[in-house]
C-alpha positions, 0 to 999 in steps of 0.5 A: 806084504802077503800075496795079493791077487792082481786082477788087472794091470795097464800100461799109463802116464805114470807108469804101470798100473795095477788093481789087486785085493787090499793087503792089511799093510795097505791100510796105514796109506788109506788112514791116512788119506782120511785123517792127514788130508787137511779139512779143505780137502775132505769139505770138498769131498764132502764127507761126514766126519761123524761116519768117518768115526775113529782112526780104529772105527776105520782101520777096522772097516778096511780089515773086514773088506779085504777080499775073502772070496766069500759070496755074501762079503758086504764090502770088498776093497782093492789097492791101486799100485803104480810102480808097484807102491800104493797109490789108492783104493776103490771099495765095493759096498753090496747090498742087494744083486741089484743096490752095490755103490763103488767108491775110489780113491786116489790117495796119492796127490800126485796122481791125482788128474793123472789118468790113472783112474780113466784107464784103471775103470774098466778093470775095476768094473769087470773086477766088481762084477767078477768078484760079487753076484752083483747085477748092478752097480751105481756111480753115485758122484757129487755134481761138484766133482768135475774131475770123477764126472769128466772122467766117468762121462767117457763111459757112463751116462748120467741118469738122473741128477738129485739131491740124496739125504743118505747117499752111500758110504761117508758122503754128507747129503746133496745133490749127484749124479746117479749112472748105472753100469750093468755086467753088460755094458763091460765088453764096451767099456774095453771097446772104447779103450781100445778106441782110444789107444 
């Protein structure tokens, strides 16, 4: 494996976490996750398989989101490590300072509901923010899914429900939640971690 940047690690559940730039050898779990999971699964996660496209279409996407430190890189990835093994990713998709989606992934089942990614959010957010010129970034997330949603309600609201016909990345059309998280609101998102502990 080559040297990664680490931008955060946090002690969890399942043991210590860290969020650090995507490594090529990381892209084999990640092609995984989208063509082993079973149809029952990505149904539920409701994705396009015609903007899935080929396991190549897929590994190639990923190569060109490992981090470059480039300003004007489109999508930026991060690993998840629990332990020090992958375990899932989040991506930042940019289109404009003020249109950026993130999404994430835990890759591994039996993470998954862990609370991993509850104690990883505000160290992904302030690595979306310290790694782009981005001035805002949007949660775009199905209303089916209560696990992200239950999770992301402990630090950003919801600001509006619709039905979106092109939403962001691989996601069939439907109904979501739409939050908005601004360079701002990153001081709090550690303040209320803290609260907790």
């Amino acid at each position: 494996m080559g040297l990664q940047r680490v931008h955060a690690s946090a002690e969890t559940t399942v043991g210590l976490a860290e969020l650090r730039d995507l490594d090529r050898e990381d892209i084999d779990s990640i092609v995984r996750f989208w063509y082993n999971s079973g149809d029952e699964f990505l149904e539920f996660l409701g994705i396009d398989r015609s903007l899935l496209e080929t396991v190549e279409d897929t590994r190639r996407r990923f190569l060109r989101a490992i981090p470059a430190g480039h300003p004007d890189q489109q999508s930026i990835a991060f690993a998840i490590a629990v332990n020090g093994r992958f375990a899932g990713y989040t991506l930042l998709n940019r289109y404009t300072p003020d249109l950026n989606y993130s999404h994430w992934h835990i890759t591994n089942p039996s993470l998954r509901a862990s609370g991993l990614s509850t104690a990883l959010y505000p160290y992904r957010i302030r690595t979306y923010f310290d790694s782009a010129p981005i001035n805002c970034l949007t949660h775009q997330t199905r209303t089916r899914n209560a696990g992200v949603n239950r999770m992301l309600d402990r630090y950003v609201p919801v600001a509006e429900t619709r039905y979106i016909e092109q939403p962001d990345g691989v996601a069939l059309p439907g109904e979501f939640h739409l939050r908005y998280v601004f360079r701002k609101d990153i001081p709090g998102f550690f303040e209320r971690v803290r609260k907790t502990v």
